[in-house]
C-alpha atoms as a printed R data frame, in Angstrom:
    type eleno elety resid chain resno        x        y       z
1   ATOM     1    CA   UNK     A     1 -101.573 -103.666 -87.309
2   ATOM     2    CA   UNK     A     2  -98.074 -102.867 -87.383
3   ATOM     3    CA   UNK     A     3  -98.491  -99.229 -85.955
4   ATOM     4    CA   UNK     A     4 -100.536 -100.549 -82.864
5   ATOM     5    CA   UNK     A     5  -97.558 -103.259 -81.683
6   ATOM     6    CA   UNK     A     6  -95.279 -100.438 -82.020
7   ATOM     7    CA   UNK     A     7  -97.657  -98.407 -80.116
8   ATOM     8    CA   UNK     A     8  -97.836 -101.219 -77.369
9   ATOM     9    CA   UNK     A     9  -94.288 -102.081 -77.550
10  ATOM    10    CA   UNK     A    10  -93.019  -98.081 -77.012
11  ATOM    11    CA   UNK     A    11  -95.907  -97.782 -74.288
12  ATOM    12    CA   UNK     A    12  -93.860 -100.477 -72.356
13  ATOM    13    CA   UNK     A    13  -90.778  -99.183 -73.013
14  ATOM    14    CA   UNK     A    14  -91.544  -96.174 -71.776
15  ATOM    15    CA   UNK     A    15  -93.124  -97.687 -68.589
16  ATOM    16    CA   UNK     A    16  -90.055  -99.506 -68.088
17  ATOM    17    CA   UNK     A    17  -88.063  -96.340 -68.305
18  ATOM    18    CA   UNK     A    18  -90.196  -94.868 -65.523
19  ATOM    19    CA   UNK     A    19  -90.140  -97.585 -63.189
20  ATOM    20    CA   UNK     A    20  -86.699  -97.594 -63.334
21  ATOM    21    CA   UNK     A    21  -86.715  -93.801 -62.956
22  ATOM    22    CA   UNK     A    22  -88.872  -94.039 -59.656
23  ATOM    23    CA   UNK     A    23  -87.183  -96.483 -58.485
24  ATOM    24    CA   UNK     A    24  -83.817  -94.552 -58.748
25  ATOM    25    CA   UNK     A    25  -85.392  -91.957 -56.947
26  ATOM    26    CA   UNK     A    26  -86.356  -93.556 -54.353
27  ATOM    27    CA   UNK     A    27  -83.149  -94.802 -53.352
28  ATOM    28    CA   UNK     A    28  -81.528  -91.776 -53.546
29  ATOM    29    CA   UNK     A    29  -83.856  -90.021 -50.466
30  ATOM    30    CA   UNK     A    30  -83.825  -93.477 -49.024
31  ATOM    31    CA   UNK     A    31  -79.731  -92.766 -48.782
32  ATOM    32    CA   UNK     A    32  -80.243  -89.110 -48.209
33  ATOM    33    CA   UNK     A    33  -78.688  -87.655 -44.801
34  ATOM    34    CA   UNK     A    34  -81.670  -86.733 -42.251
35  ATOM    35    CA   UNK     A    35  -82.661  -82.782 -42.024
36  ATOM    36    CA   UNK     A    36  -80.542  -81.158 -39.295
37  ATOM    37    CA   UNK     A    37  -82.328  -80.170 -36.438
38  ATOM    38    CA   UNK     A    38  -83.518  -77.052 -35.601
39  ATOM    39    CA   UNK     A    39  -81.195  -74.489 -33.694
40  ATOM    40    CA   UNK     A    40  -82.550  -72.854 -30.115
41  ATOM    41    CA   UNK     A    41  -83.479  -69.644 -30.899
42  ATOM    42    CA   UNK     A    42  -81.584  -67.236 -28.154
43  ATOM    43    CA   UNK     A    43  -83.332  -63.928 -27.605
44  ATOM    44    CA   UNK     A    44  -81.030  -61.094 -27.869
45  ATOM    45    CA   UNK     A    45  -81.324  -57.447 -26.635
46  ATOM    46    CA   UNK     A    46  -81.345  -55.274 -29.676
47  ATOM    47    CA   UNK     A    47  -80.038  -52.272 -27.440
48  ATOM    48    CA   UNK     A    48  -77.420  -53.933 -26.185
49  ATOM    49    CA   UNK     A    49  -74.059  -53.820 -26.943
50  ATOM    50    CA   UNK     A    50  -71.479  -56.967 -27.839
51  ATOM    51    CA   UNK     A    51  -68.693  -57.568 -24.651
52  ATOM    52    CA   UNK     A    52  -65.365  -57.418 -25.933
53  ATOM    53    CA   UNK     A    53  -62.095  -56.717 -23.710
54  ATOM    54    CA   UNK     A    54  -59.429  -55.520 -26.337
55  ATOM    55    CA   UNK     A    55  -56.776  -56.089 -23.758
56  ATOM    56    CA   UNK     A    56  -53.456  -54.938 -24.711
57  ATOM    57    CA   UNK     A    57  -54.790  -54.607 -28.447
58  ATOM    58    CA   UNK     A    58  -53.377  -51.404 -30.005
59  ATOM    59    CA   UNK     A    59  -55.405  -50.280 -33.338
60  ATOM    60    CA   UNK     A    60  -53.222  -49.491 -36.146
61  ATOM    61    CA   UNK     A    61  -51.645  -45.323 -36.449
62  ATOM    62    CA   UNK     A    62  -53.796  -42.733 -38.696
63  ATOM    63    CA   UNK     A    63  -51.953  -41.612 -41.833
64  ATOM    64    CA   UNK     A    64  -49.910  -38.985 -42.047
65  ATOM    65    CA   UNK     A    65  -50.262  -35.737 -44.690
66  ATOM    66    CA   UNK     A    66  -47.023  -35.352 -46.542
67  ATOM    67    CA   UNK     A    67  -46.680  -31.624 -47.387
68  ATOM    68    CA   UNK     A    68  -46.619  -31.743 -51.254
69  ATOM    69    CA   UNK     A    69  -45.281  -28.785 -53.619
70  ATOM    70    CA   UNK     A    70  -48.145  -27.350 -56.220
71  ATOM    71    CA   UNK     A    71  -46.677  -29.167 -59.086
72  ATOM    72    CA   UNK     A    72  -46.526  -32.057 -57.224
73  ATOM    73    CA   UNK     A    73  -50.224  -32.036 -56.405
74  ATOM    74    CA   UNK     A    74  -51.138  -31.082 -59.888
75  ATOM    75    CA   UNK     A    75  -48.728  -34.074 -60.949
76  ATOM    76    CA   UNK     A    76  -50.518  -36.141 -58.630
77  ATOM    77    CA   UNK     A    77  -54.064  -34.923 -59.777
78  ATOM    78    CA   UNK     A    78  -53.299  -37.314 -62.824
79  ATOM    79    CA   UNK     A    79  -51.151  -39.849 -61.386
80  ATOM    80    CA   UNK     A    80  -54.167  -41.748 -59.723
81  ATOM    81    CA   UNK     A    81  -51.852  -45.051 -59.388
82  ATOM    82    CA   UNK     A    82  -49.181  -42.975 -57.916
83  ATOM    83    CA   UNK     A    83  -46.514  -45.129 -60.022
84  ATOM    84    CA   UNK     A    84  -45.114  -42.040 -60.617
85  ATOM    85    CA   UNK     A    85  -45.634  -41.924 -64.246
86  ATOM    86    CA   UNK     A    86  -48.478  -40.979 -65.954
87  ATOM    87    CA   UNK     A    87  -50.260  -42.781 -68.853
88  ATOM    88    CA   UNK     A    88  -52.575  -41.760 -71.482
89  ATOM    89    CA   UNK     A    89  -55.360  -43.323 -69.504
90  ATOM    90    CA   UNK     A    90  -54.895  -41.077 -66.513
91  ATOM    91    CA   UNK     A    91  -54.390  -38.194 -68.275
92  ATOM    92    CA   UNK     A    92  -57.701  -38.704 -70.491
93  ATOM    93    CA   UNK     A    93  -59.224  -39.790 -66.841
94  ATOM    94    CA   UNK     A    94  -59.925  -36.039 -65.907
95  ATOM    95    CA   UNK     A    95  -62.222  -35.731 -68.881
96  ATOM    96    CA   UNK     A    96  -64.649  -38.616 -67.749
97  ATOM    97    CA   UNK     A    97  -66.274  -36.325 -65.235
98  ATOM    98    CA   UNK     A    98  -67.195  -33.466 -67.893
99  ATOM    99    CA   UNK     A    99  -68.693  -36.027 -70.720
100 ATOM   100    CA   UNK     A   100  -70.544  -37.441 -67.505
101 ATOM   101    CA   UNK     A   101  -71.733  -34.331 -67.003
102 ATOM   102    CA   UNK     A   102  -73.181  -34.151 -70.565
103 ATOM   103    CA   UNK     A   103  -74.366  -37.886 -70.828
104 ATOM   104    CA   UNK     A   104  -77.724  -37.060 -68.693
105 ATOM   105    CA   UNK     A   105  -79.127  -40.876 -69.794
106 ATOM   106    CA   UNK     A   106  -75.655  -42.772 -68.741
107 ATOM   107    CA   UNK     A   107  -75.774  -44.878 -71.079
108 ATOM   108    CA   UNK     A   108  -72.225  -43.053 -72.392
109 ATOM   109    CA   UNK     A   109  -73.008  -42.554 -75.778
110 ATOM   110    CA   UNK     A   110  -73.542  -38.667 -75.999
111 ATOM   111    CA   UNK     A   111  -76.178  -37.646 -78.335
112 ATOM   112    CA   UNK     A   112  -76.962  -34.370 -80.067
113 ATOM   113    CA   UNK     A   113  -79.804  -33.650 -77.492
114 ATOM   114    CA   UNK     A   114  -77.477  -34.168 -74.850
115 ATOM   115    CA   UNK     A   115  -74.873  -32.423 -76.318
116 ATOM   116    CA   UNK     A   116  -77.283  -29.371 -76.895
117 ATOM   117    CA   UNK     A   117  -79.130  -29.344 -73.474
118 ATOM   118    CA   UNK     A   118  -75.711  -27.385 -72.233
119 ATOM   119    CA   UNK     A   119  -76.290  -25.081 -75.153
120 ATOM   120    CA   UNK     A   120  -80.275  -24.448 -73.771
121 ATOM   121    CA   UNK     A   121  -78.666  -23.943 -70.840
122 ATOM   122    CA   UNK     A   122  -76.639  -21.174 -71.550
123 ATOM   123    CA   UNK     A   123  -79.278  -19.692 -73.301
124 ATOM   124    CA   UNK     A   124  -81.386  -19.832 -70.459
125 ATOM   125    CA   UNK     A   125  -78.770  -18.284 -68.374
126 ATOM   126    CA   UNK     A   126  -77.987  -15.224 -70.786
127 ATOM   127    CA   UNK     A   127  -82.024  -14.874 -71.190
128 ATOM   128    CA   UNK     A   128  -82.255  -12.407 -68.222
129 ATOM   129    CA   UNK     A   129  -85.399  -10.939 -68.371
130 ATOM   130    CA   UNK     A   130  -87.208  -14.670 -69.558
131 ATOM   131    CA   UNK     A   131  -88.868  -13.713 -72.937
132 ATOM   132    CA   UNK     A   132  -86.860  -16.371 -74.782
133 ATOM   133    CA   UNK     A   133  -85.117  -13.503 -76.880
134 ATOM   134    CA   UNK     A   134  -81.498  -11.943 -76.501
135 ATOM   135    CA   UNK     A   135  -81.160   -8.786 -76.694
136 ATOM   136    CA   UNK     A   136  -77.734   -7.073 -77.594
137 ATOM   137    CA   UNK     A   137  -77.139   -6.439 -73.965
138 ATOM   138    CA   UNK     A   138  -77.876   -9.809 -72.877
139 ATOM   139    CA   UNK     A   139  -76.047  -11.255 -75.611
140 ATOM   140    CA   UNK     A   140  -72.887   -9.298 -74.373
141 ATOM   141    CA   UNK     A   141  -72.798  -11.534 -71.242
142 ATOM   142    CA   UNK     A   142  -71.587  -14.206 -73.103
143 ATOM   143    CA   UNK     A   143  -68.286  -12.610 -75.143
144 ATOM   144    CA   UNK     A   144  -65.213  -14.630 -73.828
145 ATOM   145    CA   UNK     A   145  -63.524  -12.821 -71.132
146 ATOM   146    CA   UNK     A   146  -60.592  -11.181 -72.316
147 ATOM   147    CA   UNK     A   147  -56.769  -12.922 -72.093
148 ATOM   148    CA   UNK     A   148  -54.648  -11.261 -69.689
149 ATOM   149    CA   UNK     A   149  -52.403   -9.078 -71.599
150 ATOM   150    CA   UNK     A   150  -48.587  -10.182 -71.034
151 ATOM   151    CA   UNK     A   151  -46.793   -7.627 -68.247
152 ATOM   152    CA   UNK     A   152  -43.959   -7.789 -70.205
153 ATOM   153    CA   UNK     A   153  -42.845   -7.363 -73.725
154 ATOM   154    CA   UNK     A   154  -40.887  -10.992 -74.203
């Protein structure tokens, strides 16, 4: 007996909370601003172009190149905020491109198979003939080149 009055009694609350709900509702689109009317749609030529008179309007001057010494290019190479100092950021910038290079997934974490697809590549290179064997002479293509031996005896 008890459960069913509680039943009853929560069955009207509830009703009583959606009345009140509707109701509240209803006054808010009753208060609502009406839908703005529809624009005139104005056919436009596609081909055609916009009309525009500048007048005296004057766009701005190109750039100029400044002529640059080699060291100053190479300083500049680094210097990508042109600050004129360079931090460790910039410096370590010029090695994004090579591990780029390397991370084929770009997810930049370089794993060993990415790491060792540059080694299959060389092999693949030095493999002239195909047979997935190097031969002595084939192998010889990839000795370092040697350093340049210093003109003078400093």
């Amino acid at each position: 007996m008890r459960q069913t009055v509680l039943g009853v009694l929560l069955g009207l609350v509830f009703a009583g909370v959606g009345v009140f709900w509707w109701q509240g509702r209803a006054q808010v689109e009753a208060n609502a601003p009406p839908p703005p009317e529809p624009e005139e749609i104005v056919e436009v030529d596609p081909d055609a172009l916009p009309e525009g008179d500048p007048g005296e309007m004057v766009g701005p001057a190109p750039p100029e190149a400044s002529e640059l010494t080699r060291e100053e290019r190479r300083f500049f190479r680094y210097d990508r905020n042109r600050d004129r100092k360079i931090t460790r950021n910039e410096m370590l910038s010029s090695r994004a491109d090579a591990f780029r290079k390397l991370d084929k997934d770009g997810n930049n974490l370089l794993t060993f198979e990415e790491w060792a697809v540059r080694t299959s590549d060389r092999f693949a290179e030095m493999d002239g003939d195909g047979n997935r064997e190097l031969s002595q002479a084939e192998f010889a293509t990839s000795a370092p080149k040697p350093s340049r031996k210093p003109r003078c005896n400093c």
